[in-house]
Short mmCIF file of the C-alpha atoms (twelve columns), coordinates in Angstrom:
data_MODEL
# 
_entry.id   MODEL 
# 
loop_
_atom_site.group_PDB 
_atom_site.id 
_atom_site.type_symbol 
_atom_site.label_atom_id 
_atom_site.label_alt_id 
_atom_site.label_comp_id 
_atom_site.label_asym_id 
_atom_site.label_seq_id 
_atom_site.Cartn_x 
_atom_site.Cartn_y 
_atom_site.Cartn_z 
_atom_site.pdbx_PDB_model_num 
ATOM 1  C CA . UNK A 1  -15.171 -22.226 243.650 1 
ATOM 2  C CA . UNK A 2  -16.334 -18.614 243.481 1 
ATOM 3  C CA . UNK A 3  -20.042 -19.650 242.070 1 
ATOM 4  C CA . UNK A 4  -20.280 -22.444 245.079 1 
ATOM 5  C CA . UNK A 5  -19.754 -20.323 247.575 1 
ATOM 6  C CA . UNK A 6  -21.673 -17.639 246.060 1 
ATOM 7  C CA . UNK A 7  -24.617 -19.967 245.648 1 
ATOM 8  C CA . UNK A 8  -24.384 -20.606 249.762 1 
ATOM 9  C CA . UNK A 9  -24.308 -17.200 250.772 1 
ATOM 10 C CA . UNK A 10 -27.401 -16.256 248.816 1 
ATOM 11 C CA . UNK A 11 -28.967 -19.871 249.715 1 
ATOM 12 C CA . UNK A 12 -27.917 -20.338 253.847 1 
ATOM 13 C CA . UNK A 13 -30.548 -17.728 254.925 1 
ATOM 14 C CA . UNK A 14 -33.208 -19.374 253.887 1 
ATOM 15 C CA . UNK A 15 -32.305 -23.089 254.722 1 
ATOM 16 C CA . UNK A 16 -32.035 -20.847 258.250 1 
ATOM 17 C CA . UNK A 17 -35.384 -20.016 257.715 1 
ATOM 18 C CA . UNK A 18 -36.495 -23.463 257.107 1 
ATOM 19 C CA . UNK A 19 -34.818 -24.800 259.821 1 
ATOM 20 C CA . UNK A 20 -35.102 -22.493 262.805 1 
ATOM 21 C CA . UNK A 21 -39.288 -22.425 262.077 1 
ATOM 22 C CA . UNK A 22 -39.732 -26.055 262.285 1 
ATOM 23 C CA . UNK A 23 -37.682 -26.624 265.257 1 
ATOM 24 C CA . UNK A 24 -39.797 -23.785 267.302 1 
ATOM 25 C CA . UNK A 25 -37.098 -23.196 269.857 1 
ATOM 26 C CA . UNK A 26 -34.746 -21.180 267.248 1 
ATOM 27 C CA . UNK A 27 -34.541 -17.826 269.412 1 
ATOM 28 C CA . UNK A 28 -34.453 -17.861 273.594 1 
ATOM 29 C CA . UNK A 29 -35.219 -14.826 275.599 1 
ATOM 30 C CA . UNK A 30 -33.677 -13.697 279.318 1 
ATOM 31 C CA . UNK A 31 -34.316 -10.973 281.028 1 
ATOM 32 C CA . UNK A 32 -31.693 -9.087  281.879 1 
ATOM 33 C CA . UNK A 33 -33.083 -5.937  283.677 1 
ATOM 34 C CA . UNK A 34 -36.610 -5.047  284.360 1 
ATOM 35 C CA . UNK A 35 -37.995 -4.545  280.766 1 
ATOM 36 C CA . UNK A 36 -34.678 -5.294  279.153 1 
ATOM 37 C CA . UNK A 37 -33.533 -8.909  277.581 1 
ATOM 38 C CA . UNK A 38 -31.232 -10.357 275.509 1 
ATOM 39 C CA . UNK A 39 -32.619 -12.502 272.665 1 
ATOM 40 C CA . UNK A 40 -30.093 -14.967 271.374 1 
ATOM 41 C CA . UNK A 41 -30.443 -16.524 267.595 1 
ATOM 42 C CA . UNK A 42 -29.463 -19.775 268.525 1 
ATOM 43 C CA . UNK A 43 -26.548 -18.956 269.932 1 
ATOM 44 C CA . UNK A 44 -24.723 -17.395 267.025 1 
ATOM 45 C CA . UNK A 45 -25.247 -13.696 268.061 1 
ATOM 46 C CA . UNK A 46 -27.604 -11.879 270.022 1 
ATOM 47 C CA . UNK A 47 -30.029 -9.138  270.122 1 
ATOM 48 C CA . UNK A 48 -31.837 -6.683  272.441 1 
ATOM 49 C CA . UNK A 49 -35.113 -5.665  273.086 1 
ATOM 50 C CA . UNK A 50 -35.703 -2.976  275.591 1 
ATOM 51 C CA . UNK A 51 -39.439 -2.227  276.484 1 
ATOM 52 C CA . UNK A 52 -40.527 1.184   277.720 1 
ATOM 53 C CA . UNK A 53 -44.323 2.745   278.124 1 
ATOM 54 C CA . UNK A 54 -45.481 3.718   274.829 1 
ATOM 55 C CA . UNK A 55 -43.206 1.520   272.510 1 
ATOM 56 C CA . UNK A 56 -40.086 -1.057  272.490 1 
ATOM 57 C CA . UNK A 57 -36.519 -0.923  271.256 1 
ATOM 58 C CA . UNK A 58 -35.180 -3.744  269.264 1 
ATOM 59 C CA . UNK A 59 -31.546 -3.396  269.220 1 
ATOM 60 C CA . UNK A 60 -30.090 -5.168  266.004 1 
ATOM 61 C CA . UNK A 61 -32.357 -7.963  263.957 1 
ATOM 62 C CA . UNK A 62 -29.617 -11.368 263.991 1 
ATOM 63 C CA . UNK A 63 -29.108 -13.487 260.973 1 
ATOM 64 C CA . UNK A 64 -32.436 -14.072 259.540 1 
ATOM 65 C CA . UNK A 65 -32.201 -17.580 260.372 1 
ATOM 66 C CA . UNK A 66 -35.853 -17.976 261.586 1 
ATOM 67 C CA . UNK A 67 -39.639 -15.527 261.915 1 
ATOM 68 C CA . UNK A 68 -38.300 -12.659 264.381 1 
ATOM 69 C CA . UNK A 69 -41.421 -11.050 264.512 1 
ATOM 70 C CA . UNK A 70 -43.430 -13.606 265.769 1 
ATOM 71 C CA . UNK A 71 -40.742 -14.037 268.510 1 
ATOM 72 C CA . UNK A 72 -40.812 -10.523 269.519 1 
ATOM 73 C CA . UNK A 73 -44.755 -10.312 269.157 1 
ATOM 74 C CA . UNK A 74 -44.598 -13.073 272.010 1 
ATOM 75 C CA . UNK A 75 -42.333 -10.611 274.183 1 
ATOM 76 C CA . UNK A 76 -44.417 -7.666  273.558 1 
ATOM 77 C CA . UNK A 77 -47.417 -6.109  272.033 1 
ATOM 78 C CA . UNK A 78 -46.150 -3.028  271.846 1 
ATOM 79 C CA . UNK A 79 -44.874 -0.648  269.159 1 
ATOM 80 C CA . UNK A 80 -41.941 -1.652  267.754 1 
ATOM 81 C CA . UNK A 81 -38.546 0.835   267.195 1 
ATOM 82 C CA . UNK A 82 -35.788 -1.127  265.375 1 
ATOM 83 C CA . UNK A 83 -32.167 -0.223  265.608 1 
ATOM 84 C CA . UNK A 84 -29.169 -1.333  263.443 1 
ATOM 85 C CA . UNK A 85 -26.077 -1.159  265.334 1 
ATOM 86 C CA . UNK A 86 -24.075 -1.569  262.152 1 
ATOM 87 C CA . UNK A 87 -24.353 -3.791  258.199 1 
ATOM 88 C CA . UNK A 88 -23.042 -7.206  259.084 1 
ATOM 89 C CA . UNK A 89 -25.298 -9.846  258.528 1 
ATOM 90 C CA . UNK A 90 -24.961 -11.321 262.262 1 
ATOM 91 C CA . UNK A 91 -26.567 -7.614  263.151 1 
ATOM 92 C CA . UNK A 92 -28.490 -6.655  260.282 1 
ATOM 93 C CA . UNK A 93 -29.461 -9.991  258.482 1 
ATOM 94 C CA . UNK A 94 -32.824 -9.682  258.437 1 
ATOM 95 C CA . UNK A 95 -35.568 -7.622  256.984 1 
ATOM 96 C CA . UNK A 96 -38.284 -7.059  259.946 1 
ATOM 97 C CA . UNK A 97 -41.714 -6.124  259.012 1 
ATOM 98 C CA . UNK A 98 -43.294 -4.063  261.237 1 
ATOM 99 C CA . UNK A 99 -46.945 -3.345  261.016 1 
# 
């Protein structure tokens, strides 16, 4: 039992992956506040991403499920600043390349 479910954990964030970038509609967006919105991964947990002059704030990077940065590139162009709010993987699932 403890190999099975150690085989799923390693193998459910990229069947996420798979998943959530061939459906296209994995992550939603809504505005909040002027420059502020909440970005939900599909429902499971959400995220933040607060833009200012020079640079945004992305508040916490969700499960990993599906391409982040290509979201976020589609909500701004700017600069990116990434905050972790804490290690679970609902927060901090995800590895976001910034470049």
């Amino acid at each position: 039992m403890g190999k099975i479910l150690i085989f799923i954990l390693i193998c459910l964030p990229a069947f996420g992956r798979i998943v959530g970038q061939s459906t296209g509609t994995w992550f939603t967006a809504e505005e909040i506040s002027p420059e502020v919105m909440v970005i939900s991964d599909h429902g499971a947990d959400n995220m933040y991403l607060i833009v200012g002059n020079d640079s945004a704030l992305l508040v916490d990077t969700g499960l990993g499920s599906a391409d982040l940065a290509s979201y976020v590139k589609k909500l701004t162009s700017k600069p990116l600043i990434i905050v972790i709010t804490h290690g679970h993987p609902d927060h901090a699932g995800f590895e976001l390349s910034v470049q």
